[in-house]
Structure formats: C-alpha cells, structure tokens
N, C-alpha and C positions, 0 to 999 in steps of 0.2 A: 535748312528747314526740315529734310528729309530726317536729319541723324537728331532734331528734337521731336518728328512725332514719334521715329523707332524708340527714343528715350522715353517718350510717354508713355506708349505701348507698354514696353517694359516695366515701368512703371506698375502701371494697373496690374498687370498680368502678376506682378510680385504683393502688390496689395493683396490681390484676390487667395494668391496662395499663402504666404506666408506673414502678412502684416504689415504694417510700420517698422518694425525691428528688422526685416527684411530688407526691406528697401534701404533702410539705415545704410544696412552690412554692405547690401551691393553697390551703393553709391560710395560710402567710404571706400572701398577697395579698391574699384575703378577711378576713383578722383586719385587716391594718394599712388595709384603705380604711374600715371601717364604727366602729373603734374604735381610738383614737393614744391612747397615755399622754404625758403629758409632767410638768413639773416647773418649779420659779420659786422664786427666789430674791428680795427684796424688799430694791434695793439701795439707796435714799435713801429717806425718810421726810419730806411736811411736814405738820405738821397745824393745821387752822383750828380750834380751840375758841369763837374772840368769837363763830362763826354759832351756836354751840347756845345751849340753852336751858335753864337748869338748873332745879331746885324741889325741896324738902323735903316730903314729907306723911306722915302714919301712919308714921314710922320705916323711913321708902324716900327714897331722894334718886334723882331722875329728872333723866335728860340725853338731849337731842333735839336733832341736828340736826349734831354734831361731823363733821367734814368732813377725808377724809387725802388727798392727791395723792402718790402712791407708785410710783418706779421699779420696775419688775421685769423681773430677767431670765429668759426664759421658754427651753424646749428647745422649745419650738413657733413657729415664725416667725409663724403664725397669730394670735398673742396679742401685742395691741400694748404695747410695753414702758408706757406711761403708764395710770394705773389709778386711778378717784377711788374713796372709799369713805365712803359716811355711815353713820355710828355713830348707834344710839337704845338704852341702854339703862337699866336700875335696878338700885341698888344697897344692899341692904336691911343694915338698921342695927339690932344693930351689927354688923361686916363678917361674913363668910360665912366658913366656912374656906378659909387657902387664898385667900382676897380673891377668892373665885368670883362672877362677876359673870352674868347671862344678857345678849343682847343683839341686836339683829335688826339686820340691815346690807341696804344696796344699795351695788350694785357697779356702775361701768361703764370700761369698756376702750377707747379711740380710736384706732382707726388712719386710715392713707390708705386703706383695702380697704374699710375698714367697722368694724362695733363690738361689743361685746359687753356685753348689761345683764342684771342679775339679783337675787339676791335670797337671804340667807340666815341663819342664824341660829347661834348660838355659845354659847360659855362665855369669859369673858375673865380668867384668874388667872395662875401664873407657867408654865403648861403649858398655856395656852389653846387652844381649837379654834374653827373654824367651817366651815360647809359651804354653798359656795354655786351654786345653776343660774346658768350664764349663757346668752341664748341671743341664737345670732350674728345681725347684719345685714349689708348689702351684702353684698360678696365672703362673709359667712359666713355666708349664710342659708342654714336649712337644720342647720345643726350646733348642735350644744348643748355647753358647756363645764361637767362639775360637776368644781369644787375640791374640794379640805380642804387648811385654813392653820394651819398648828399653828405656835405661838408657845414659843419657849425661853429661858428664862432664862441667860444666858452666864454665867462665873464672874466677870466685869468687872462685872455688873449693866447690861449691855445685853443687849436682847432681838432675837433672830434669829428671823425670818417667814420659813415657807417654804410651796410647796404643794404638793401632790401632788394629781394629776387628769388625767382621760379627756375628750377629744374625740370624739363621738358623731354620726356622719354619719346622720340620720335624726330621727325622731319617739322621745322616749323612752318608757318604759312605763307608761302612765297609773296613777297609783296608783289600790292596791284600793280597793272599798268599806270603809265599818268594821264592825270586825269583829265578829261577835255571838259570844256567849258559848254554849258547845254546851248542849243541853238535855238536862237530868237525866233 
C-alpha cells in the first residue's frame, strides 16, 4: 500500500507539472524497464525418448528423463531461440479424462549472452499447460523469465506450443508462508 500512495503521490506531482503526457512517459519507462511481456512460438520440435526411462507399477506407468530440443521464436531478443526441455512424468491407468497427464520439467535456454534454467510443472492433454521460472545467467543475470506454454490441438492433429510470459528485472516475490486455517 505504501509504494501505491508513493505511486499516487507521484502521480499528481507530475500532473501538476508536466501533464498527462508526463505521466504517460514516466509510467511507460518505469513499467517497460522492471517488467517486458513477451511471447514464442515453438517452431521445430526434436525429441530424444531412448534417454528416458520408462516403468509400470500400481496401475501408473512412470517416464523419466524424455529429452526435447526445440526452436522458438521469441518477441524477446533476450530469450535464445534454442531451448532443451526434460520431461518426468506419470501417467495413471486406466487414462485420465481428456489423457490428462501431470508432469514436472526443466528448462534450459542457450545463447552467446548467457542462459536461462529453470523449472516447472504442467498438465499434458490435448489443451495442455505448464508454467515455468527461469532465471537468467551471464548477460541475464539478474532477470527472471516466468512462462505458460499452452499446447493446442490443431484440426490436422498436430499440436501448436506457444508461450505467454514476463521478463522481470529484479528479485521476484518470495512466496508466502502456508497458510493456516482462520480460528473458530
């Protein structure tokens, strides 16, 4: 609450001096240095299945270790088009609706500047989602990328990956403690 009355404050204070075209400026500049949206598009796909590790037990079939090397074209020049992604997840028998799968991934991004690794977790069916931290090194230390890749079934029966996600100049916000339940 404090850092939106200093915002209002601010605010006015640039009203009084300078305008609406003022405030425009200083809001645009302050929003686009500390938080960038951008977007990607997943243009080639290859995937290594021989690394994982497959098993059957209690009516779950587990896979660990499937491995994807995948182009993407990114609206951020930050984000390097090459992108590996390991797959771990299970898949409970008999299938889920909807072939709803859960499943955790690691991410990692390479460029010439530097890289980006992280870590996330999903649903994988014909509308699948995941969401993943990445956080930058070299040239991108310092920033944190979170995604979401939502996966779609095209009417060909090929499937279209895309992301949606913010670029975050700083420390992100430490998640809360857990939360107790209020007392009766």
């Amino acid at each position: 609450m404090r850092t939106l009355r200093m915002s209002l404050a601010g605010t006015m204070t640039l009203l009084l001096l300078g305008g609406v075209t003022g405030v425009a400026a200083a809001q645009s500049e302050s929003d686009s240095s500390r938080v960038t949206q951008f977007t990607g598009t997943i243009t080639e796909e290859n995937w290594n299945f021989e690394s994982a590790v497959d098993w059957e037990e209690d009516g779950v079939y587990y896979s660990r270790g499937a491995i994807a090397e995948w182009t993407v074209e990114w609206t951020d020049p930050r984000l390097p088009s090459q992108m590996w992604h390991s797959l771990d997840f299970e898949e409970y028998l008999p299938s889920t609706p909807d072939g709803a799968v859960p499943y955790a991934t690691s991410v990692l991004l390479r460029g010439e500047d530097g890289s980006w690794l992280g870590t996330g977790r999903g649903i994988g069916y014909d509308e699948g989602f995941v969401q993943v931290v990445l956080v930058g090194e070299g040239a991108y230390e310092g920033l944190y990328a979170i995604l979401d890749r939502k996966d779609a079934t095209l009417p060909d029966d090929t499937v279209q990956r895309t992301f949606d996600g913010f670029i975050v100049d700083g420390e992100l916000t430490p998640m809360p403690d857990p939360i107790e339940p209020p007392a009766e």
